[in-house]
N, C-alpha and C positions, 0 to 999 in steps of 0.2 A: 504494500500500500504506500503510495507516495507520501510522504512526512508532510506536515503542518509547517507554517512557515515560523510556527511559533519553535516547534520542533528544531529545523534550520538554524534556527539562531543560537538553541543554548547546544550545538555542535561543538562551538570552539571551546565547550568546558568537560568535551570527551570525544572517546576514540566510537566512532562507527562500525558497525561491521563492514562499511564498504572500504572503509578505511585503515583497517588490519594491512588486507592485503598489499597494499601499497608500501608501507611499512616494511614488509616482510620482502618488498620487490616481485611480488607477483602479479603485480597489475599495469596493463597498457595503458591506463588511461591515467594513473597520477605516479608521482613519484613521491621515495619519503621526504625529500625536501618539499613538497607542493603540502604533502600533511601538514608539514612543519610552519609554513608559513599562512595556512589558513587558520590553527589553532592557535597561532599567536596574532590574530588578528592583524596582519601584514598585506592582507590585498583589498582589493575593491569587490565587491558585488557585483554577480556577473550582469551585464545587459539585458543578455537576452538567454532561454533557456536552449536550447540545441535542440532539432527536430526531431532528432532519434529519441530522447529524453525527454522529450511530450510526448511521443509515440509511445515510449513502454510505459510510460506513468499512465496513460488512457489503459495498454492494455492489459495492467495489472490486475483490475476485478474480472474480466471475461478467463484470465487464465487461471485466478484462483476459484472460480465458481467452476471450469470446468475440471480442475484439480478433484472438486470437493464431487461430482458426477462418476468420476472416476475411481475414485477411494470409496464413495459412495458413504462419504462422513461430512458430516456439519462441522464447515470451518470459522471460527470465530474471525470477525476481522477488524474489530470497533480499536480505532485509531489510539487512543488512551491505553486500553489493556495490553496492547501490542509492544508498548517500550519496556523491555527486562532491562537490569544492570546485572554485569556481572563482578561479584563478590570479589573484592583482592586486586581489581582493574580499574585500567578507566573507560571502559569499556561498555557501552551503554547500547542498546541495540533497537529496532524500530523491526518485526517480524511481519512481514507481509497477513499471516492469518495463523492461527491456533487451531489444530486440531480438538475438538470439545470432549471428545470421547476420553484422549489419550497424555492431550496437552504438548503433541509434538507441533512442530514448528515446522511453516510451510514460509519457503522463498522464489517468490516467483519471478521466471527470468526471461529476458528475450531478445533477443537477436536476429540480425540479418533483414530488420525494417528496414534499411535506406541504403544498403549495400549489402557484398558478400559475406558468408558465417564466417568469421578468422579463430573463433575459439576453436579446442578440439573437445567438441562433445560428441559422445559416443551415439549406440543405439538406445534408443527409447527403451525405457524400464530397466534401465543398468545402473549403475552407478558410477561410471564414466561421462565426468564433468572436469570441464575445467578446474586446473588450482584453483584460479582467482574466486571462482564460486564457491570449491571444497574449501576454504577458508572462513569465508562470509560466513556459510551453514553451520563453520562449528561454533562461531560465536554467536549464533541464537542455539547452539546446544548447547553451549555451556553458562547461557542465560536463561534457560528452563531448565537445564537437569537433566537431559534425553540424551535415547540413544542413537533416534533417526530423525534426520531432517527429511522432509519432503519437497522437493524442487519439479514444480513442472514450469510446461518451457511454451514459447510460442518460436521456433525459429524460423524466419523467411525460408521457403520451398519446402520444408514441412510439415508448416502446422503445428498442433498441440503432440505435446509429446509431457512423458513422466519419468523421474528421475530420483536418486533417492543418493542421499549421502551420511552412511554406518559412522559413530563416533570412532576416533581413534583418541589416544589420551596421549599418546607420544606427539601428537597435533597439538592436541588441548595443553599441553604443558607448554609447549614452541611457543605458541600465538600467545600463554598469559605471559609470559616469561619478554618477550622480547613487545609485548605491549607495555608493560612497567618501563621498562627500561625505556622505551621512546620517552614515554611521558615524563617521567623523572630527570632521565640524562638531558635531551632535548625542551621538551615544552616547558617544563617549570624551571629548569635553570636559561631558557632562551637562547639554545646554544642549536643552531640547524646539523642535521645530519652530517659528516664527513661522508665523502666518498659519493655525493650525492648533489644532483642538481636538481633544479625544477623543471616542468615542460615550458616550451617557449609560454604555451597559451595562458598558463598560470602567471612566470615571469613577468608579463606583458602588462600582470593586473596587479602588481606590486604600487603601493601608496606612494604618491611622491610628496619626496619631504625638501625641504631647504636645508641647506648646509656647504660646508667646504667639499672640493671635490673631493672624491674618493678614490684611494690608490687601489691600481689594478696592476698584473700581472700583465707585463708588457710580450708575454711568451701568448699567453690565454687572447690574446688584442690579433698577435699577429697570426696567430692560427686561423682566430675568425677570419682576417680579412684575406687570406689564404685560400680558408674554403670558400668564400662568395667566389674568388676569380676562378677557384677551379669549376664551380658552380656554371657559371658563367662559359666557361670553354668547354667544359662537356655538353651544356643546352645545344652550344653551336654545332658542335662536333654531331648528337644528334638529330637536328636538323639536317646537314648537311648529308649525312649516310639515309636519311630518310629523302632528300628528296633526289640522291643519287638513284637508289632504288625506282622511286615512282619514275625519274627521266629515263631507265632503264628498260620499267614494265613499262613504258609508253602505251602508257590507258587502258594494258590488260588487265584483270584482275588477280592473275596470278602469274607468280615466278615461281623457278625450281634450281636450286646448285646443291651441292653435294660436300658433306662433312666428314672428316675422316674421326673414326668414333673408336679406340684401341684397336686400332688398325685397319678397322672395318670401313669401307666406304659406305654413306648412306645416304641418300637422297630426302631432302627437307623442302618446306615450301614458303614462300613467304604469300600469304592471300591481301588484294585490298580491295575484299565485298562490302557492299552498302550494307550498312546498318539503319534498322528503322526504329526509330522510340516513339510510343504513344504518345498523345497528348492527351495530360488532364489541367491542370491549371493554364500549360500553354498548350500554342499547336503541336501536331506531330511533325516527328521531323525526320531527316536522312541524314547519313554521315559514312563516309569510310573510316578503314580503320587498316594499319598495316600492321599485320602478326606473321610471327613465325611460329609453322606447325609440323608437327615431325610427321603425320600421317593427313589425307585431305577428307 
Protein backbone atom coordinates (compact mmCIF):
# COMPACT_ATOMS: atom_id res chain seq x y z
CA UNK A 1 0.00 0.00 0.00
CA UNK A 2 1.45 3.28 -0.98
CA UNK A 3 2.51 5.31 2.54
CA UNK A 4 0.61 8.46 3.64
CA UNK A 5 2.44 11.57 3.03
CA UNK A 6 2.33 11.95 6.67
CA UNK A 7 4.10 8.59 6.73
CA UNK A 8 6.99 10.07 4.18
CA UNK A 9 7.94 12.58 6.33
CA UNK A 10 8.64 10.90 9.69
CA UNK A 11 11.07 8.50 7.01
CA UNK A 12 14.11 10.47 7.98
CA UNK A 13 13.64 9.33 11.73
CA UNK A 14 14.04 5.47 10.33
CA UNK A 15 15.31 2.82 8.02
CA UNK A 16 12.46 1.54 5.43
CA UNK A 17 12.38 -1.73 4.28
CA UNK A 18 12.88 -0.24 0.90
CA UNK A 19 15.62 1.03 2.29
CA UNK A 20 17.74 -1.87 3.81
CA UNK A 21 18.53 -2.83 0.68
CA UNK A 22 20.22 -0.09 -0.49
CA UNK A 23 22.37 -0.01 2.49
CA UNK A 24 23.38 -3.53 2.19
CA UNK A 25 24.10 -2.54 -1.81
CA UNK A 26 21.54 -4.51 -3.37
CA UNK A 27 19.52 -2.02 -4.84
CA UNK A 28 19.43 -0.39 -8.44
CA UNK A 29 17.67 2.22 -7.70
CA UNK A 30 19.57 4.15 -4.53
CA UNK A 31 22.66 3.89 -3.14
CA UNK A 32 23.91 3.86 0.78
CA UNK A 33 25.08 7.27 0.24
CA UNK A 34 21.52 8.59 -1.38
CA UNK A 35 20.08 6.62 2.26
CA UNK A 36 22.59 8.72 3.81
CA UNK A 37 21.67 11.95 2.64
CA UNK A 38 17.94 11.63 2.63
CA UNK A 39 17.97 10.67 6.60
CA UNK A 40 19.99 13.59 7.31
CA UNK A 41 17.75 15.73 5.67
CA UNK A 42 20.36 16.84 2.99
CA UNK A 43 18.13 17.00 -0.21
CA UNK A 44 15.03 18.63 -1.73
CA UNK A 45 11.70 17.15 -2.28
CA UNK A 46 11.22 15.45 -5.39
CA UNK A 47 9.09 17.57 -8.11
CA UNK A 48 7.56 15.31 -9.59
CA UNK A 49 6.65 11.47 -8.76
CA UNK A 50 8.06 9.16 -11.77
CA UNK A 51 5.54 7.27 -13.80
CA UNK A 52 6.42 3.93 -13.13
CA UNK A 53 5.96 4.80 -9.24
CA UNK A 54 2.31 6.10 -9.88
CA UNK A 55 1.96 3.11 -11.88
CA UNK A 56 2.78 0.56 -9.04
CA UNK A 57 1.38 2.61 -6.24
CA UNK A 58 -2.20 2.49 -8.44
CA UNK A 59 -1.48 -1.16 -8.99
CA UNK A 60 -0.84 -2.10 -5.49
CA UNK A 61 -4.68 -2.84 -4.22
CA UNK A 62 -5.62 -4.86 -7.68
CA UNK A 63 -2.48 -7.09 -6.92
CA UNK A 64 -3.20 -7.42 -3.22
CA UNK A 65 -6.90 -8.24 -3.61
CA UNK A 66 -5.86 -10.66 -6.27
CA UNK A 67 -3.05 -12.20 -3.86
CA UNK A 68 -6.00 -12.43 -1.29
CA UNK A 69 -8.22 -14.78 -4.43
CA UNK A 70 -5.45 -16.77 -4.76
CA UNK A 71 -4.58 -17.71 -1.14
CA UNK A 72 -8.14 -17.46 -0.86
CA UNK A 73 -7.48 -15.45 2.61
CA UNK A 74 -8.67 -12.19 3.97
CA UNK A 75 -5.88 -9.71 3.74
CA UNK A 76 -5.96 -6.86 6.16
CA UNK A 77 -4.74 -3.65 4.41
CA UNK A 78 -5.83 -0.59 6.79
CA UNK A 79 -2.84 1.84 6.37
CA UNK A 80 -2.22 2.52 10.22
CA UNK A 81 -2.17 -1.28 11.33
CA UNK A 82 0.24 -1.91 8.49
CA UNK A 83 3.49 0.08 10.12
CA UNK A 84 5.45 -2.63 12.41
CA UNK A 85 8.98 -1.43 14.18
CA UNK A 86 11.36 -3.77 14.56
CA UNK A 87 12.65 -4.28 18.03
CA UNK A 88 16.69 -3.43 18.60
CA UNK A 89 16.54 -1.29 14.88
CA UNK A 90 15.69 1.52 13.37
CA UNK A 91 13.96 -0.08 11.20
CA UNK A 92 10.20 0.62 10.81
CA UNK A 93 8.23 -0.95 8.19
CA UNK A 94 4.91 0.05 6.09
CA UNK A 95 3.44 -3.86 4.94
CA UNK A 96 1.41 -3.66 1.87
CA UNK A 97 -1.57 -6.02 3.67
CA UNK A 98 -1.61 -8.77 6.61
CA UNK A 99 -2.73 -11.83 6.23
CA UNK A 100 -5.81 -12.16 9.00
CA UNK A 101 -5.94 -15.70 9.44
CA UNK A 102 -2.05 -16.10 10.17
CA UNK A 103 -0.61 -12.41 10.49
CA UNK A 104 1.98 -13.02 7.77
CA UNK A 105 2.87 -10.28 5.70
CA UNK A 106 2.12 -9.75 2.11
CA UNK A 107 4.41 -7.31 -0.20
CA UNK A 108 3.25 -6.58 -3.24
CA UNK A 109 5.56 -5.83 -6.28
CA UNK A 110 5.64 -4.94 -9.84
CA UNK A 111 7.49 -4.45 -12.65
CA UNK A 112 8.02 -4.06 -16.30
CA UNK A 113 5.19 -1.19 -16.58
CA UNK A 114 7.07 1.22 -18.69
CA UNK A 115 9.88 -0.90 -19.99
CA UNK A 116 11.77 -4.35 -19.90
CA UNK A 117 11.80 -6.98 -16.59
CA UNK A 118 15.74 -6.22 -15.59
CA UNK A 119 15.01 -8.05 -12.01
CA UNK A 120 15.60 -12.00 -12.01
CA UNK A 121 12.50 -13.33 -10.90
CA UNK A 122 11.85 -16.76 -11.22
CA UNK A 123 8.79 -18.97 -12.16
CA UNK A 124 5.48 -18.09 -10.55
CA UNK A 125 4.90 -19.98 -7.07
CA UNK A 126 8.66 -20.23 -6.38
CA UNK A 127 10.59 -18.40 -4.23
CA UNK A 128 13.00 -17.15 -6.75
CA UNK A 129 12.85 -13.36 -6.37
CA UNK A 130 15.11 -10.82 -6.48
CA UNK A 131 17.76 -9.89 -3.54
CA UNK A 132 16.41 -6.43 -3.44
CA UNK A 133 12.92 -7.89 -2.70
CA UNK A 134 14.37 -11.12 -0.46
CA UNK A 135 15.49 -8.38 1.73
CA UNK A 136 12.48 -5.97 1.85
CA UNK A 137 10.37 -9.23 2.91
CA UNK A 138 12.55 -10.05 5.61
CA UNK A 139 12.10 -6.88 7.25
CA UNK A 140 8.37 -7.01 7.44
CA UNK A 141 9.32 -10.76 8.97
CA UNK A 142 11.19 -9.66 11.39
CA UNK A 143 8.46 -6.86 12.07
CA UNK A 144 5.73 -9.48 12.66
CA UNK A 145 7.51 -12.40 13.98
CA UNK A 146 6.90 -14.99 10.75
CA UNK A 147 8.16 -17.27 8.99
CA UNK A 148 6.80 -16.56 5.34
CA UNK A 149 6.36 -13.53 3.58
CA UNK A 150 3.88 -13.54 0.70
CA UNK A 151 4.92 -11.46 -2.41
CA UNK A 152 2.74 -11.41 -5.45
CA UNK A 153 3.71 -9.72 -8.42
CA UNK A 154 2.09 -7.91 -11.44
CA UNK A 155 5.04 -8.11 -14.10
CA UNK A 156 4.69 -6.42 -17.68
CA UNK A 157 4.19 -9.66 -20.38
CA UNK A 158 2.96 -11.75 -17.52
CA UNK A 159 0.53 -10.68 -15.47
CA UNK A 160 -0.28 -11.74 -11.83
CA UNK A 161 1.92 -14.15 -10.72
CA UNK A 162 2.74 -15.49 -6.60
CA UNK A 163 5.77 -15.62 -4.96
CA UNK A 164 6.76 -16.42 -1.47
CA UNK A 165 9.86 -15.65 0.53
CA UNK A 166 10.85 -18.62 3.72
CA UNK A 167 12.75 -16.75 6.69
CA UNK A 168 16.23 -17.25 6.90
CA UNK A 169 17.96 -15.94 10.36
CA UNK A 170 21.46 -15.85 8.84
CA UNK A 171 19.53 -12.85 6.62
CA UNK A 172 17.68 -11.74 9.74
CA UNK A 173 20.87 -11.32 11.69
CA UNK A 174 22.92 -9.44 8.32
CA UNK A 175 20.15 -6.96 7.75
CA UNK A 176 19.73 -6.09 11.83
CA UNK A 177 23.35 -6.18 12.21
CA UNK A 178 24.57 -3.83 9.44
CA UNK A 179 21.01 -1.70 9.82
CA UNK A 180 22.49 -0.40 13.41
CA UNK A 181 25.57 0.09 12.30
CA UNK A 182 24.38 2.49 9.26
CA UNK A 183 22.21 4.37 11.68
CA UNK A 184 24.74 4.62 14.53
CA UNK A 185 28.20 4.97 12.54
CA UNK A 186 26.52 7.02 9.72
CA UNK A 187 23.04 8.98 10.40
CA UNK A 188 23.52 9.96 14.05
CA UNK A 189 27.01 10.73 14.02
CA UNK A 190 26.46 12.46 10.27
CA UNK A 191 29.30 10.82 8.82
CA UNK A 192 28.18 9.57 4.85
CA UNK A 193 29.10 6.09 4.00
CA UNK A 194 32.84 5.51 2.72
CA UNK A 195 33.36 3.76 -0.38
CA UNK A 196 30.12 5.10 -1.43
CA UNK A 197 28.55 7.80 -3.72
CA UNK A 198 25.00 8.83 -4.53
CA UNK A 199 23.17 8.56 -7.88
CA UNK A 200 23.50 11.60 -10.16
CA UNK A 201 19.53 11.91 -9.60
CA UNK A 202 19.65 12.04 -5.89
CA UNK A 203 23.07 14.34 -6.19
CA UNK A 204 21.32 16.75 -8.40
CA UNK A 205 18.68 17.38 -5.34
CA UNK A 206 21.35 18.13 -2.72
CA UNK A 207 20.29 21.68 -0.76
CA UNK A 208 22.31 24.52 -1.66
CA UNK A 209 23.80 26.39 0.87
CA UNK A 210 26.23 29.50 0.83
CA UNK A 211 29.67 29.34 1.94
CA UNK A 212 33.42 29.25 0.95
CA UNK A 213 34.27 27.17 -1.85
CA UNK A 214 34.91 23.66 -1.27
CA UNK A 215 38.04 21.75 -1.95
CA UNK A 216 38.00 18.96 -4.38
CA UNK A 217 40.06 16.25 -5.48
CA UNK A 218 41.75 17.63 -8.60
CA UNK A 219 42.32 13.72 -9.63
CA UNK A 220 38.20 13.03 -9.16
CA UNK A 221 37.71 16.89 -11.51
CA UNK A 222 39.97 15.42 -14.13
CA UNK A 223 38.45 12.08 -14.58
CA UNK A 224 35.05 13.62 -14.91
CA UNK A 225 36.09 15.97 -17.41
CA UNK A 226 37.83 12.99 -19.20
CA UNK A 227 34.99 10.90 -19.30
CA UNK A 228 32.53 13.74 -20.89
CA UNK A 229 35.36 13.85 -23.95
CA UNK A 230 35.45 10.25 -24.06
CA UNK A 231 31.62 10.49 -23.87
CA UNK A 232 31.64 12.79 -26.41
CA UNK A 233 34.12 10.70 -29.07
CA UNK A 234 32.43 7.41 -28.71
CA UNK A 235 28.64 9.30 -29.42
CA UNK A 236 30.79 10.31 -32.64
CA UNK A 237 32.41 7.40 -33.32
CA UNK A 238 28.98 5.63 -33.01
CA UNK A 239 27.34 7.76 -35.20
CA UNK A 240 29.78 7.50 -37.65
CA UNK A 241 29.97 3.33 -37.90
CA UNK A 242 26.13 3.78 -37.97
CA UNK A 243 25.79 5.79 -40.78
CA UNK A 244 28.62 3.87 -42.47
CA UNK A 245 26.45 0.83 -42.27
CA UNK A 246 23.06 2.45 -43.53
CA UNK A 247 25.41 4.20 -46.64
CA UNK A 248 26.45 0.67 -47.17
CA UNK A 249 22.91 -1.11 -46.93
CA UNK A 250 21.83 1.74 -49.34
CA UNK A 251 18.14 1.55 -48.36
CA UNK A 252 18.18 -2.32 -47.93
CA UNK A 253 16.81 -3.43 -44.93
CA UNK A 254 19.26 -5.91 -44.29
CA UNK A 255 23.02 -6.66 -44.35
CA UNK A 256 25.13 -9.86 -43.75
CA UNK A 257 29.22 -10.35 -42.90
CA UNK A 258 30.63 -12.94 -41.09
CA UNK A 259 32.44 -13.29 -37.48
CA UNK A 260 35.11 -15.59 -36.70
CA UNK A 261 33.73 -17.18 -33.30
CA UNK A 262 36.82 -19.65 -31.73
CA UNK A 263 37.80 -20.23 -34.94
CA UNK A 264 34.59 -20.95 -36.34
CA UNK A 265 33.20 -18.61 -39.12
CA UNK A 266 29.67 -17.45 -38.67
CA UNK A 267 27.42 -15.51 -40.51
CA UNK A 268 25.46 -12.55 -38.42
CA UNK A 269 23.10 -9.87 -39.65
CA UNK A 270 22.62 -6.47 -39.18
CA UNK A 271 18.59 -5.68 -39.83
CA UNK A 272 17.16 -1.96 -40.37
CA UNK A 273 13.18 -2.88 -40.33
CA UNK A 274 10.54 -0.34 -39.42
CA UNK A 275 9.40 -0.35 -36.23
CA UNK A 276 5.61 0.79 -35.46
CA UNK A 277 4.52 2.08 -31.84
CA UNK A 278 0.94 2.60 -31.04
CA UNK A 279 -0.57 5.76 -30.34
CA UNK A 280 -2.25 6.51 -27.12
CA UNK A 281 -1.78 9.91 -25.78
CA UNK A 282 0.00 10.78 -29.17
CA UNK A 283 -0.05 9.47 -32.70
CA UNK A 284 1.32 6.22 -33.93
CA UNK A 285 4.38 6.37 -35.21
CA UNK A 286 7.31 4.46 -37.58
CA UNK A 287 10.87 4.39 -36.83
CA UNK A 288 13.88 2.19 -37.96
CA UNK A 289 16.07 0.80 -35.93
CA UNK A 290 19.70 -0.88 -36.65
CA UNK A 291 20.45 -4.29 -34.78
CA UNK A 292 22.77 -6.93 -34.88
CA UNK A 293 21.23 -10.45 -34.84
CA UNK A 294 23.10 -13.77 -34.92
CA UNK A 295 20.02 -15.72 -36.55
CA UNK A 296 17.05 -13.79 -38.80
Amino acid sequence: MAITEQQRAQRTKHLGSSDVPAIMGFSRWASAYDIWLLKTGRVQAKEKTQDYVQAGNLLEEPVIKWCSEYLSEEIDTDAAAMERSVDGTPIVVHTDGILRRTGEPVEGKTEGLYGPIVEPWGESGTDEVPEYTCIQAHCHLMATDREVCHVPTFLGGRGFGYYFVQRDNKLVDLIRSQAQQFWQEHVLRDVPPEESVPTLAMAKRIRHIEGEPVELEAEIVQQWLEAKEDAKAAKKLVEYYQAHILATLDGCELGKYEVDEDGKMCERYVSHFEQKRKGYTVGPTSFRVLRVKKKL
